[in-house]
Structure formats: structure tokens, C-alpha cells
C-alpha positions in Angstrom: 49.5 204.1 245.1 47.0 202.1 243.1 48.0 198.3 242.2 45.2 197.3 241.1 44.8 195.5 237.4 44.2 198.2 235.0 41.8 197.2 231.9 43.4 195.8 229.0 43.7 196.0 225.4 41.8 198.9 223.0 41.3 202.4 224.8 37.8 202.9 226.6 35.5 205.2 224.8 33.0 206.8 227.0 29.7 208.3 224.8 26.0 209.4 225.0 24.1 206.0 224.3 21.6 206.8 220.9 18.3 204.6 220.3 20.3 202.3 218.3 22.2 201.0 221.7 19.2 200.4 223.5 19.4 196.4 223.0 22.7 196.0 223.8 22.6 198.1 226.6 19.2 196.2 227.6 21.4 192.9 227.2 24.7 194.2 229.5 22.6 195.4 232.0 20.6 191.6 232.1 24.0 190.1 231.5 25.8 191.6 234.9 23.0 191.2 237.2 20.6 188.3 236.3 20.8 185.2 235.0 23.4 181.9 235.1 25.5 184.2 232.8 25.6 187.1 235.5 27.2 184.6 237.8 30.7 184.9 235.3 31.2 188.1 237.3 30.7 189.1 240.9 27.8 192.1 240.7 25.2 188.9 240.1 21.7 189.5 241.7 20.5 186.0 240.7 20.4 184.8 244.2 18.1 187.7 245.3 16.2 188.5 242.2 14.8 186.9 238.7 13.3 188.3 236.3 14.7 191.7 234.4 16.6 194.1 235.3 15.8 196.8 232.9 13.7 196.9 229.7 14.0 198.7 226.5 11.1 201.6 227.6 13.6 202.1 230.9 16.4 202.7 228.6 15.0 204.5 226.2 13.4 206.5 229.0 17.3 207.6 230.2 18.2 208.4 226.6 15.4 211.0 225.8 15.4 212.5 229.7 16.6 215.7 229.4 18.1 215.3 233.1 20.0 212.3 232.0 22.8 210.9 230.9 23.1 207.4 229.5 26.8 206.2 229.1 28.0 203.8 227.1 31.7 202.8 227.2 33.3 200.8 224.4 36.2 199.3 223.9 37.7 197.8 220.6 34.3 198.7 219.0 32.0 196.9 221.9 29.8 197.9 224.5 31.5 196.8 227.5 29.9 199.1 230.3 27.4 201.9 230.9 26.1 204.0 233.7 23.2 206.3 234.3 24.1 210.0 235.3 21.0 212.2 236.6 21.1 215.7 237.5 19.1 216.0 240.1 19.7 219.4 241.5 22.8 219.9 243.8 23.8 216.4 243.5 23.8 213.7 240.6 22.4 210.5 240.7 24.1 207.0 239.4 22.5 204.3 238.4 22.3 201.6 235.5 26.0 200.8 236.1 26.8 197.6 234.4 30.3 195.9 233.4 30.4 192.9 231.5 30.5 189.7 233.6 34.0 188.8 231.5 35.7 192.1 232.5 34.8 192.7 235.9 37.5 192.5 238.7 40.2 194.6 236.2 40.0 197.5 237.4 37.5 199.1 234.2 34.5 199.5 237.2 36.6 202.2 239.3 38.0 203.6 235.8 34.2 203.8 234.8 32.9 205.5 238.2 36.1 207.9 238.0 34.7 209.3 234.8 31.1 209.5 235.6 32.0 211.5 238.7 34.3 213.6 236.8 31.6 214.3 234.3 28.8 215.0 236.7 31.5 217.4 238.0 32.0 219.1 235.1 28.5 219.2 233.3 26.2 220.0 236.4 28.8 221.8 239.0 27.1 218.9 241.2 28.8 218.7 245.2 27.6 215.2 245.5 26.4 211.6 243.8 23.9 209.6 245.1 23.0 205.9 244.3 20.4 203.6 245.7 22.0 199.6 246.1 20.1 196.9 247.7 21.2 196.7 251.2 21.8 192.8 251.3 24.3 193.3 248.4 27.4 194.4 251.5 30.2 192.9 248.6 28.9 195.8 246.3 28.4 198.4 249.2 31.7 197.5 250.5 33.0 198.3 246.5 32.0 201.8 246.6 32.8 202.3 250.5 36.2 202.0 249.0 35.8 204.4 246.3 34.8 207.2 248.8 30.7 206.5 249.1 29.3 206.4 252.4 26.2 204.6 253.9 23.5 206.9 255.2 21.0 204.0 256.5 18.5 205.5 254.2 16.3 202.9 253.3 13.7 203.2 250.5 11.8 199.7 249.6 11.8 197.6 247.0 8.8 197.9 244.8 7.5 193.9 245.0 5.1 192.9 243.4 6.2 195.2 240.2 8.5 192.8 237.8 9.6 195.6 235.6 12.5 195.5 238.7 12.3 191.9 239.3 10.7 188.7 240.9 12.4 189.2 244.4 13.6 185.9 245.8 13.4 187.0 249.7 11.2 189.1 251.5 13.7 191.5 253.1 14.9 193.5 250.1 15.7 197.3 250.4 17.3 199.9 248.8 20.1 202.3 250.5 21.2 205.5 249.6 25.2 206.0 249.2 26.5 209.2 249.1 30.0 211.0 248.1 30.8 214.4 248.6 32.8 215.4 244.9 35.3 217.6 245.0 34.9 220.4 243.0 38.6 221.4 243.1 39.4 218.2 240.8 36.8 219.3 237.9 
């Protein structure tokens, strides 16, 4: 049995982002990874990167693909999370997963991965997701260990010298590929 804190307060509403969310999904994103104000929550990359996270062009780039999926979840009538779904043949990618720093560690992250699974599930008919997290981040890999995603040792670098993603603070930064098998029994 789950004990873990359940989100509070207003129901979550889970939507397609539109154009008009870009900014404040541009501003989540910043707001959960980067930054003194990333450091309210535990997801903060401000000791290995600076810099964005995301731009606008990204975002709006996930809106208008016509293999994505850009979620926004609300609550009370705010954005407090969003997530990337990509259908990538037989499996669907995740990305662009953000909580706000204020909510994180109740529970709305694994209510928020629950769903995008569930909807990758159900719009693609997808056996797997896949993610890419930066390896030295073993809080956030442990995470999704515990929702079911394994470590393949995959490693793909990071793209330095390119601060759309980032000015990287070390020299050793890499990406890894996670994987979970879905079960199409629960779709």
C-alpha cells in the first residue's frame, strides 16, 4: 500500500498546452531546475548547470510537433506541472517534466508520471517510455528506479558549449537513458 502524501487541495487537470502557455510553462520548467528559486524543491540542477533550461522556440517546438504531447497540469486554475510525451515508434519518450519547487515532495510527481504513462498507453499502444537524465543527478535516477524505470548505462553527452541546454558547471556531465516496460494490460 501507498503512504505516501497525496497532493492537496483543487483536483489536477491534465491538458494539451496551447501557445498561450508557452511562458508559464517556459517559467515552471526554469523554476524546478535552475536558479536560487529551484533550490525550494529537490529536482534543482543549479549546482551542475546555469543558464536555461528551455526557451520559448523549445516549447513551442513540443506544442506544434505532430509526435508530441505537451502537458500541462493545473490545479485551482494554475500551472503547477507539465511533461513532454513523444511517440517515438514502439516506445514514448518523456521529457520536460517539471513540478513546482513549492509542491514537490507530495506525492503530485508520481501522480503526474502515472498519467503520462497511462496516456502514452492509451494514445500510441506504446510497450515502453524512455527518458534521458543526467547521470550525476543519482537522487532523481533513484526517484524513477522506484517508479519502475531502470538504468541501461546508455550514455549520450551533454551538448557543451550549446547554452540553449545550459552553462554546465563540471566537465563530467552525461545523459542516461531510463527505461520502463508499460504494461499494456492496465491501458
Amino acid at each position: 500500500m501507498d503512504t505516501a502524501p497525496r497532493p492537496t487541495s483543487g483536483e489536477l487537470i491534465f491538458r494539451d498546452a496551447v501557445a498561450a502557455d508557452v511562458d508559464a510553462v517556459v517559467a515552471l520548467i526554469e523554476s524546478a531546475y535552475r536558479g536560487d528559486a529551484s533550490r525550494v524543491g529537490w529536482t534543482t540542477e543549479a549546482d551542475l548547470l546555469e543558464g536555461q533550461r528551455t526557451d520559448p522556440q523549445g516549447v513551442v517546438d513540443v506544442i506544434e510537433s505532430p509526435t508530441s504531447r505537451l502537458v500541462a497540469v493545473e490545479r485551482d486554475g494554475a500551472l503547477v506541472a507539465c511533461c513532454q510525451l513523444e511517440h517515438r515508434g514502439d516506445h514514448a519518450y518523456f521529457g520536460m517534466f517539471a513540478v513546482s519547487p513549492a509542491l514537490q515532495g507530495a506525492g503530485l510527481g508520481k501522480v503526474i508520471i502515472a498519467e503520462a504513462e497511462r496516456t502514452a498507453r492509451e494514445a500510441w499502444d506504446v510497450r515502453e517510455m524512455h527518458m534521458t537524465v543526467i547521470s550525476a543527478r543519482d537522487d532523481l535516477i533513484a526517484w524513477y528506479e522506484r517508479r519502475g524505470y531502470r538504468r541501461t548505462g546508455k550514455m549520450t553527452p551533454f551538448p557543451y558549449g550549446d547554452e540553449r541546454f545550459g552553462i554546465p558547471q563540471r566537465d563530467d556531465l552525461q545523459f542516461e537513458l531510463l527505461v520502463k516496460e508499460l504494461d499494456l494490460d492496465l491501458a
